[in-house]
C-alpha positions in Angstrom: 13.2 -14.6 1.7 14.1 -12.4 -1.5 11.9 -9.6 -1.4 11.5 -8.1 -5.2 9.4 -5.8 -7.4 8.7 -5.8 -11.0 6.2 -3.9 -13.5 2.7 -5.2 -12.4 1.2 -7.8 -15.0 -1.9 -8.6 -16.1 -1.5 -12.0 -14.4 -1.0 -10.3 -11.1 -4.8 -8.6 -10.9 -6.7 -12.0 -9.9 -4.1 -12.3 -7.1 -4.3 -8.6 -6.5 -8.1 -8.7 -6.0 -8.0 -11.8 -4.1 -6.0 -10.2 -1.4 -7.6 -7.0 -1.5 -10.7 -9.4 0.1 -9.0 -10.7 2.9 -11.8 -9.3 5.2 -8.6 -9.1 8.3 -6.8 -7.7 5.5 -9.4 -5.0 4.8 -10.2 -4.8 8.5 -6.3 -3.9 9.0 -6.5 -1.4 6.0 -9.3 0.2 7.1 -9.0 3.2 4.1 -10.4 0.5 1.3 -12.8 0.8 -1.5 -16.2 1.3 -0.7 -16.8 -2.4 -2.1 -14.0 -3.9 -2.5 -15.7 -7.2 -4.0 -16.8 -5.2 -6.8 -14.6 -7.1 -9.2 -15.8 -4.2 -12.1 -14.6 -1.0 -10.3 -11.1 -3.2 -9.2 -10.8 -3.5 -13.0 -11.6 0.2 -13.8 -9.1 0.8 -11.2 -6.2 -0.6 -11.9 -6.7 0.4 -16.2 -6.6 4.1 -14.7 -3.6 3.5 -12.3 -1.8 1.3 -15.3 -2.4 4.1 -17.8 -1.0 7.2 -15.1 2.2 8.4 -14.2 2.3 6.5 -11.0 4.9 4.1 -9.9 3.3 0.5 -9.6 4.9 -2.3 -9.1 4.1 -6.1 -7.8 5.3 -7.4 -4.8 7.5 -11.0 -5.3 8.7 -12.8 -2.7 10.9 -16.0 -4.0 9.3 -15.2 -6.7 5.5 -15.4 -5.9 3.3 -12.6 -5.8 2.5 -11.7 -2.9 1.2 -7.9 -3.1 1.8 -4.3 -5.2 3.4 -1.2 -3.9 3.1 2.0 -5.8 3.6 6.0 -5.6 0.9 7.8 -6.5 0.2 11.9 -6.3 1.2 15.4 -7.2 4.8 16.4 -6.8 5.3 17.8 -3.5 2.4 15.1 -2.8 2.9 11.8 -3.4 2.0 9.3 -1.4 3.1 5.4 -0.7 0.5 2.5 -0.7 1.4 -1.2 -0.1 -0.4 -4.3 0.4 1.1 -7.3 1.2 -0.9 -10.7 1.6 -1.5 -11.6 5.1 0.0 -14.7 5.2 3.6 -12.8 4.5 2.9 -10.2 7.4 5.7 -10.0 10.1 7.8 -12.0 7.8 9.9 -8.3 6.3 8.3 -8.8 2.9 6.3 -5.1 3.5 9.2 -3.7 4.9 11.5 -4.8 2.3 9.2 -3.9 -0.3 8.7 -0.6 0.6 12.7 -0.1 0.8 12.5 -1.3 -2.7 9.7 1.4 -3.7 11.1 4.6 -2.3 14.6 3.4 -4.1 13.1 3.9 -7.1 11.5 7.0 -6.3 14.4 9.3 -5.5 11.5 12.6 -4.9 11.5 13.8 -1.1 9.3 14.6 0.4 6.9 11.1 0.7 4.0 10.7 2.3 2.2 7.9 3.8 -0.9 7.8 5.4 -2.2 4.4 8.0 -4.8 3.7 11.1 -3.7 4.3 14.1 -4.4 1.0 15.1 -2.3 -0.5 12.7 0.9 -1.3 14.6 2.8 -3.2 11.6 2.4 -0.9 8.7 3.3 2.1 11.2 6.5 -0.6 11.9 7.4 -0.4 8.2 7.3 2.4 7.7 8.9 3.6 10.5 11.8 1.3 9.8 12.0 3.4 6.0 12.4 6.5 8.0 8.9 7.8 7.8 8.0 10.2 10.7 4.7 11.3 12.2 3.7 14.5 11.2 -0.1 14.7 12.0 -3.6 13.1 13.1 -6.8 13.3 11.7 -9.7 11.5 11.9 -11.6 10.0 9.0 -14.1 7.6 7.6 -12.4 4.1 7.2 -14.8 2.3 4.2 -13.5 -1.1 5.7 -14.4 -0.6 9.4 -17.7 1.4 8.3 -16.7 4.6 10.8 -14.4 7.1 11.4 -11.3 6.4 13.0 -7.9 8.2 13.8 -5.5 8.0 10.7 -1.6 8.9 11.1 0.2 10.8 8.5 3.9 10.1 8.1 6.4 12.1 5.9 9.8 11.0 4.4 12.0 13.8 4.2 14.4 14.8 2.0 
């Protein structure tokens, strides 16, 4: 499968949306929106992400859009995010995305934050040479209650 990214489109926000309502999806997440149905904030979202510094960038895999990957944060900061649609999960697309995204971003330290309970996204980014650094516990909007959260760092 050839894993790309590109600039994200205005095309790409229906398909964005619809993933980001995946309620295993969401479940998997667990740090989501506080409604993530709410089709207006989405919108107000992704204008103020679009219009920032971040990096954003859709996910394409043989050339269909399958997610969005992005750096966001502060120097000394930032953070990765990724969400690929479920029906491409344990397929590489994730981890081959987020290869993609931190080889655009050539800033160490990274940062990446995911639940505890979520073995495949700890997988990636384990495989991109993210290492534990911490625990914490907080609230997860998607499971409606705290759970444990790990940080991961990327060093430099």
């Amino acid at each position: 499968m050839d894993v790309v990214l590109r600039e994200v489109l205005d095309s790409d926000l229906p398909v964005f949306f619809r993933q980001m309502n995946d309620p295993e999806a969401l479940h998997m997440a667990a740090f989501t929106p506080k409604d993530p149905a709410d089709r207006d904030a989405f919108d107000a979202h992704w204008r103020r992400v679009r219009a920032s510094a971040h990096v954003l960038r859709t996910v394409l895999a043989d050339g269909d859009v399958v997610g969005s990957a992005a750096v966001y944060g502060e120097p000394g900061e930032r953070e990765v995010t990724y969400w690929v649609d479920r029906a491409y999960w344990g397929r590489g697309v994730a981890t081959a995305a987020l290869r993609a995204l931190i080889g655009l971003v050539p800033e160490r330290p990274l940062f990446a934050r995911a639940a505890a309970d979520n073995t495949g996204s700890l997988r990636v980014l384990a495989k991109c040479g993210f290492l534990e650094t911490a625990r914490a516990v907080d609230f997860a909007q998607a499971r409606g209650e705290e759970i444990e959260e790990v940080v991961l760092r990327l060093p430099g």
